[in-house]
VOBARO-609244 format. One record per residue (C-alpha): x, y, z; residue in three letters. Coordinates in steps of 0.2 Angstrom, whole numbers, plus 5000, padded with zeros to 4 digits. Layout:
X Y Z rest
X Y Z ALA
...
This chain:
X Y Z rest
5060 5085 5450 UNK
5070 5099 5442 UNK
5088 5091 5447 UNK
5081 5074 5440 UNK
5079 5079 5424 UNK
5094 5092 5423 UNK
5104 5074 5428 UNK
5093 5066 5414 UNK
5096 5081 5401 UNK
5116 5079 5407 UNK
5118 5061 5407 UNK
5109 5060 5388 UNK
5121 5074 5386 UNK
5137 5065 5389 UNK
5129 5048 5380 UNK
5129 5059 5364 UNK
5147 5067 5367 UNK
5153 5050 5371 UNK
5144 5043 5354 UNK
5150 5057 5345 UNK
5168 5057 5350 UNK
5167 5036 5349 UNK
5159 5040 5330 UNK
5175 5052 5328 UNK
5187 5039 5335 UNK
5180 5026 5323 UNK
5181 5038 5308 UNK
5198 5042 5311 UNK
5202 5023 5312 UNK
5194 5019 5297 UNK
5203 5034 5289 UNK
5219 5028 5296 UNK
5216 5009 5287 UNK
5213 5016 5273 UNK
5229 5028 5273 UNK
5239 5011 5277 UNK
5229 5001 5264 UNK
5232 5015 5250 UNK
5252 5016 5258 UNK
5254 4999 5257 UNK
5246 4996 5238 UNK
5259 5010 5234 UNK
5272 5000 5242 UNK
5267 4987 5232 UNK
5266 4995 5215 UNK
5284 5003 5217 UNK
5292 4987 5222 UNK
5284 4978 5207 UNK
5290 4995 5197 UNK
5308 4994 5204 UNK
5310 4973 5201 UNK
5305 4977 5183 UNK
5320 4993 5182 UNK
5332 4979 5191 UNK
5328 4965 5177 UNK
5329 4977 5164 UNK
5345 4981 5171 UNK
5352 4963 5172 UNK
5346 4961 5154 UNK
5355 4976 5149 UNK
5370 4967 5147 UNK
5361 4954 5136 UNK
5358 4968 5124 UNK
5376 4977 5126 UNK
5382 4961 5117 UNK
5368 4963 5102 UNK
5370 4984 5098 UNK
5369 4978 5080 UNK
5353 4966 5082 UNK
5351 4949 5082 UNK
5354 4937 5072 UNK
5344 4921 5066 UNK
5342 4906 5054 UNK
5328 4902 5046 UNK
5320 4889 5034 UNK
5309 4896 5025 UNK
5302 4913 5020 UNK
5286 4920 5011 UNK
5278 4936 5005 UNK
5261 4942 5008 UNK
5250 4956 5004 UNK
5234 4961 5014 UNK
5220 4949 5015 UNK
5232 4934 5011 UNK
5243 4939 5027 UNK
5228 4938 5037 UNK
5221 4921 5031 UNK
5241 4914 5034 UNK
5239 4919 5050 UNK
5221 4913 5054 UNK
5226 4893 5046 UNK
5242 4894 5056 UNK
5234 4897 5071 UNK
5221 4885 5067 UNK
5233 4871 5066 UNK
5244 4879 5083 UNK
5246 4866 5098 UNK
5258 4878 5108 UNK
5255 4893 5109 UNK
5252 4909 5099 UNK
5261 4926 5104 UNK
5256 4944 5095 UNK
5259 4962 5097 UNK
5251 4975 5087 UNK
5249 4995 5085 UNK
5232 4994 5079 UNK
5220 4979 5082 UNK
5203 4984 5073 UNK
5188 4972 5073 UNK
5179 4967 5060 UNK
5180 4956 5043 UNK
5192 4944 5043 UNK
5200 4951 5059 UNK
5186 4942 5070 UNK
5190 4925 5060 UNK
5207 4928 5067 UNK
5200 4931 5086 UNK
5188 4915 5082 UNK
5204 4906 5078 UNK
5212 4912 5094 UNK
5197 4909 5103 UNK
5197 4889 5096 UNK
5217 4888 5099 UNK
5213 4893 5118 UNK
5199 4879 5119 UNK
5210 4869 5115 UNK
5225 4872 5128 UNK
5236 4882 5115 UNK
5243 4898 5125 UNK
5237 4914 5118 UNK
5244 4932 5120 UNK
5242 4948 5114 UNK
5249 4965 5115 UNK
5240 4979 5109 UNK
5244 4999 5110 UNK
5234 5008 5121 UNK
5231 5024 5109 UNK
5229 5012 5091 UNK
5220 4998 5098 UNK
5208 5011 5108 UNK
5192 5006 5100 UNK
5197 4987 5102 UNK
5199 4988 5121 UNK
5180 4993 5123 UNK
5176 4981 5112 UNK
5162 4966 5114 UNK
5176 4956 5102 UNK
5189 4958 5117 UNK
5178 4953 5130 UNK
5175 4937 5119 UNK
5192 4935 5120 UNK
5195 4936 5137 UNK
5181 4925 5144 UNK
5190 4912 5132 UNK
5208 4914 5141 UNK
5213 4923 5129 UNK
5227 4935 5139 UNK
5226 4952 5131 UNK
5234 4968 5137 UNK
5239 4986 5136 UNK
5254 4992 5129 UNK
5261 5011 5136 UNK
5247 5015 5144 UNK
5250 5035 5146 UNK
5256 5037 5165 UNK
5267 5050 5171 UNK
5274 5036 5183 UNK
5279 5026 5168 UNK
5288 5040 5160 UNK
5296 5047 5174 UNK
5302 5028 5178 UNK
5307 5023 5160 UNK
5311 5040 5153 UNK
5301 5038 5141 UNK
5290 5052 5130 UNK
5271 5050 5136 UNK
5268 5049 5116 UNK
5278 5036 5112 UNK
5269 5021 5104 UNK
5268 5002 5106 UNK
5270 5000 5084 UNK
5279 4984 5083 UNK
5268 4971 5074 UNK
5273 4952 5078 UNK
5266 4937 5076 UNK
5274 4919 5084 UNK
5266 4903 5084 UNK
5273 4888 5090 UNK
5291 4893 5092 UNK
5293 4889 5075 UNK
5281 4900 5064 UNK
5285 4920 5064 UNK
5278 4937 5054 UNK
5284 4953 5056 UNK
5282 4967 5043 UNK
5270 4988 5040 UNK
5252 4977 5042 UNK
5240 4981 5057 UNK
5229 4967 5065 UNK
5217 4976 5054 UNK
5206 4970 5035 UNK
5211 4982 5023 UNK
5193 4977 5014 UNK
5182 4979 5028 UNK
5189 4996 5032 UNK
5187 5000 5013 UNK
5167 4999 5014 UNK
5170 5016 5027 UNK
5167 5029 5017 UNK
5180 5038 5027 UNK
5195 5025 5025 UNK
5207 5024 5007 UNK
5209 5004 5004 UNK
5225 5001 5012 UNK
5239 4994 5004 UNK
5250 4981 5017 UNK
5261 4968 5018 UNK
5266 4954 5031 UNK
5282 4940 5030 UNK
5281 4925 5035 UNK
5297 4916 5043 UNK
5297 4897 5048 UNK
5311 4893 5059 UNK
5312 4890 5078 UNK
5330 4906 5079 UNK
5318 4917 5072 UNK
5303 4913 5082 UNK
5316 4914 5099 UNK
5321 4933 5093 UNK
5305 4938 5091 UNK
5297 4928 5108 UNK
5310 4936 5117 UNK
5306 4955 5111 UNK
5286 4952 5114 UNK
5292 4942 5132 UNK
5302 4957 5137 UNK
5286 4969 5131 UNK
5276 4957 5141 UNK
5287 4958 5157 UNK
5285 4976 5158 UNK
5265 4979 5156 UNK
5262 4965 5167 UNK
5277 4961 5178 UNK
5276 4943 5173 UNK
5292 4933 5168 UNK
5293 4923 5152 UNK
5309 4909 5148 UNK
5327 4917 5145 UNK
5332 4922 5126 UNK
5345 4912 5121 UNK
5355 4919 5105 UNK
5361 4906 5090 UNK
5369 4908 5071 UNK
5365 4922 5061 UNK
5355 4923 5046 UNK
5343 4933 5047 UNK
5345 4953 5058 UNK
5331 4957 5070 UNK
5333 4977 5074 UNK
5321 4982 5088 UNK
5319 4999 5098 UNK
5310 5003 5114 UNK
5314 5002 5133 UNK
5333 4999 5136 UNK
5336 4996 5117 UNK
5351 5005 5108 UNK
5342 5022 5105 UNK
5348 5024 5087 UNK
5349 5007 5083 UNK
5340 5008 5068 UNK
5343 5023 5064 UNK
5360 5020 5064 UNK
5359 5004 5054 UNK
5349 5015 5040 UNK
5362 5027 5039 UNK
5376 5012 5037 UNK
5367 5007 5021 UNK
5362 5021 5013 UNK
5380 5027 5013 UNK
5386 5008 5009 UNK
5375 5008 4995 UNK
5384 5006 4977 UNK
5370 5005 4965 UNK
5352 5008 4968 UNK
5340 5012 4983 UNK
5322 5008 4984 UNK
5312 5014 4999 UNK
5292 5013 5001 UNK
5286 5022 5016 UNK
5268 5029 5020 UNK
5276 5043 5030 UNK
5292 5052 5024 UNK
5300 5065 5034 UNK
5317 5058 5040 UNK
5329 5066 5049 UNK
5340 5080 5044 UNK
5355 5067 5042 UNK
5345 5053 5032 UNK
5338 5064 5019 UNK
5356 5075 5017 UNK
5362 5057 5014 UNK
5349 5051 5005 UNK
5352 5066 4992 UNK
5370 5065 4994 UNK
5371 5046 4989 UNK
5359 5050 4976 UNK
5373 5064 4967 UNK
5386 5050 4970 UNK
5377 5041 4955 UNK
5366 5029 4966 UNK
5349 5027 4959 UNK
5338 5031 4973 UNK
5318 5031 4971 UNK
5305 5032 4985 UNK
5288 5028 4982 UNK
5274 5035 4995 UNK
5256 5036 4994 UNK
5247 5047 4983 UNK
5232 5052 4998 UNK
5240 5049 5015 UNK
5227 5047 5030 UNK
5236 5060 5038 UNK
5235 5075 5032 UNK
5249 5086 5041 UNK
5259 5070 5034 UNK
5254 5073 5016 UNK
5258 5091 5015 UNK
5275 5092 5027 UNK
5283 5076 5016 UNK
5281 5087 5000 UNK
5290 5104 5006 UNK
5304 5090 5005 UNK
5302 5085 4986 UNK
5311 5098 4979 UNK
5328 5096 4987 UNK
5324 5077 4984 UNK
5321 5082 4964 UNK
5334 5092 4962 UNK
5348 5078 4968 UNK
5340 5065 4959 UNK
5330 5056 4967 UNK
5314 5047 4959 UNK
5298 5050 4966 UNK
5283 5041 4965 UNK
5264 5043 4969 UNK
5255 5026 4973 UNK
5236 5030 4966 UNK
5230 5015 4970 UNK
5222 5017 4988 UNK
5235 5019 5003 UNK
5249 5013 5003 UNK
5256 5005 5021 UNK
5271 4994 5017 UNK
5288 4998 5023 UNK
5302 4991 5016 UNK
5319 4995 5010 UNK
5332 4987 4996 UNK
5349 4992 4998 UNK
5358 4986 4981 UNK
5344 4972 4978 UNK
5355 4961 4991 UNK
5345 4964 5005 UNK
5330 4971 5010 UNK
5324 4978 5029 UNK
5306 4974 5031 UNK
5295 4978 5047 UNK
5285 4992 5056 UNK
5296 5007 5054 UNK
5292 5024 5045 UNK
5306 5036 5038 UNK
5299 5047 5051 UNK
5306 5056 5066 UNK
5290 5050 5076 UNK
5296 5030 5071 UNK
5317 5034 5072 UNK
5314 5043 5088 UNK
5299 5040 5098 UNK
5291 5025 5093 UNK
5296 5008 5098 UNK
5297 4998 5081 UNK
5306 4982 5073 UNK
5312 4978 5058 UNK
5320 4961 5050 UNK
5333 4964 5037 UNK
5334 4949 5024 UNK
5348 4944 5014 UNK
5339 4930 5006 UNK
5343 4933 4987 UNK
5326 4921 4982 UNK
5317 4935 4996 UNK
5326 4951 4991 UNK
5321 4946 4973 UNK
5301 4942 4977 UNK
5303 4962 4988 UNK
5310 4966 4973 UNK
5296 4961 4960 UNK
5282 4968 4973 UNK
5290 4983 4971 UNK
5290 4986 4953 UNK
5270 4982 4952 UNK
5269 4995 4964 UNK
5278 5005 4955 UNK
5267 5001 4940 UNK
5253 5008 4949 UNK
5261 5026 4953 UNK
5261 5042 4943 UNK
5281 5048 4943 UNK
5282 5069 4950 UNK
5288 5078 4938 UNK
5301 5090 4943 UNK
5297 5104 4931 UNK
5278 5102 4934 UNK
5281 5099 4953 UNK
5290 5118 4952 UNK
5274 5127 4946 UNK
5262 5119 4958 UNK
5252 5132 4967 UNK
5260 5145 4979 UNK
5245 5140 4992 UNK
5252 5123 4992 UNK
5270 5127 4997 UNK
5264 5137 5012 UNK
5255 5124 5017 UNK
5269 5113 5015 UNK
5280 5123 5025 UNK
5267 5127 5038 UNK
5265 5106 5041 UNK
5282 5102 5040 UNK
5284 5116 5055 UNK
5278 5103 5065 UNK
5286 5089 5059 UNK
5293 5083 5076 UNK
5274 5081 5083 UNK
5269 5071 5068 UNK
């Protein structure tokens, strides 16, 4: 009886050795699956991240042959400031058939942004093909958004643009706080807008208590050149968030300049085109920025063209929503002031429109600050226009701004406060993290 159960005791022993190493066994296969199935999905990402690094280096030699920007002819050209921009954009989109392609810093719902997302919404019922890019850090509110999941569920293909990865950076060498702040609009091949305005309703942001009323303009372009630059730079965007491959650029007769920066673009392209005409410049200068602190070598040329006789003014907002901005743009007033240059305060909510007149011949129009963060870091595009109908419309926006800015005095601007200049200097410290 004794040995029967010790052979019982023994045998339900070795049963549970034999489950527990088959349970072992089992765990350890499972774990290996896993190990090949999380190898092989990083297999898969890395060869999806090395196609894109090998078409970007076959398209590198597209771009070798465009290192001052690309050139286009257009039809028609048209100017518009806030709310008009976005109701251009809605009836255009309303009478689209093809498709509708946009790319935007910051995509804000709300007011007459969501008649723009109906509008999309409508164009996709009806076949047209819609796309959007939107950065990741602007356009964060917008990507938990019901409106976006609207969107979607439509076929409406949305994505996000630099997402902050280490991977990404350490494959397209790229700072991790580099921003997507291009804003583009295409529709139809044939219909483009480029310019400073968000995807956002300056007057539904206004009823915030915590927003100034925004002050923004949009262009419009009809012609198919223009709308081929501008597809190609969103397609090339596209390509690189999502791996999927759009038509081939193909480049015509010039007209009208593209300049765009980002992935694999001339680093300075921009920057360098400034400079050029700045120092081309023979009689007058207008620049409207919301954010001016330019490099060492823009604003030494921009007082030194101002000695030369030029007439140089720049007009920026009177309350800026940043406020590190605010203060480290004035610590550089008085080297400004004391060559010449004209300064003006816009008081009339913020102003967000960048543009440029060289010379009133031509004017540079689009998404880039006279910042280090936009020359630098950002990836940006800008249209210059030598449309002298165009230039003189810029031209005549300009002065009503002007018309609704207080002019610093240089004499009063020397007896401001001693706080404010150590604030100034304390800001401007850090001007290369603004």
């Amino acid at each position: 009886m004794i040995y029967q159960r010790v052979d019982k005791i023994n045998n339900i022993v070795i049963k549970l050795i034999h489950v527990s190493k088959m349970k072992i066994i089992k765990k350890k296969f499972l774990s290996l699956l896993l190990s090949i199935s999380i190898l092989e999905k990083i297999k898969s990402f890395f060869r999806k991240e090395i196609q894109k690094v090998n078409f970007i280096l076959s398209y590198s030699k597209l771009l070798q042959k465009n290192q001052d920007g690309y050139h286009a002819r257009y039809d028609r050209i048209q100017l518009f400031e806030n709310h008009e921009s976005l109701r251009s954009i809605i009836q255009d989109i309303d009478q689209s058939s093809k498709n509708v392609n946009m790319m935007f810093y910051i995509w804000s719902s709300g007011g007459l942004v969501d008649k723009v997302s109906n509008s999309l919404i409508e164009a996709s019922g009806r076949g047209v093909e819609c796309k959007i890019i939107a950065d990741y850090v602007g356009s964060w509110l917008f990507f938990r958004s019901y409106q976006l999941k609207r969107m979607k569920r439509a076929g409406i293909k949305i994505v996000k643009s630099l997402k902050i990865s280490l991977i990404h950076h350490l494959i397209f060498s790229h700072r991790l706080d580099s921003r997507q702040h291009k804003k583009i609009v295409t529709i139809d091949d044939r219909i483009s807008y480029i310019g400073s305005m968000n995807m956002v309703d300056p007057e539904y942001r206004k009823k915030d208590g915590n927003h100034h009323s925004t002050v923004d303009i949009l262009i419009r372009i009809e012609g198919e050149e223009v709308s081929s630059i501008l597809n190609h730079i969103h397609s090339f965007d596209w390509y690189i968030e999502t791996g999927e491959m759009s038509e081939k650029f193909k480049k015509k007769n010039p007209e009208i300049k593209i300049l765009s920066s980002g992935i694999l673009f001339p680093k300075d392209l921009i920057e360098n085109f400034l400079i050029y005409s700045i120092k081309n410049a023979k009689k007058n200068i207008l620049i409207t920025t919301p954010y001016f602190i330019p490099s060492k070598t823009i604003l030494k040329l921009i007082c030194a063209t101002s000695l030369s006789g030029v007439h140089v003014s720049i007009v920026l907002p009177k309350e800026n929503n940043s406020c590190f901005v605010h203060w480290a743009s004035r610590n550089l007033y008085e080297v400004l002031l004391r060559s010449g240059v004209k300064i003006y305060h816009f008081y009339k909510g913020f102003l967000h429109t960048k543009i440029i007149i060289i010379d009133k011949k031509f004017s540079i129009v689009g998404s880039i600050n006279l910042d280090i963060r936009s020359l630098s870091v950002n990836f940006e595009v800008v249209a210059v226009i030598n449309d002298f109908i165009f230039v003189d419309q810029i031209v005549k926006l300009q002065t009503r701004y002007i018309r609704c800015c207080s002019k610093v005095d240089h004499q009063r601007w020397n007896h401001r406060p001693l706080w404010n200049k150590v604030i100034e200097k304390f800001c401007y410290f850090f001007r290369s993290l603004l």
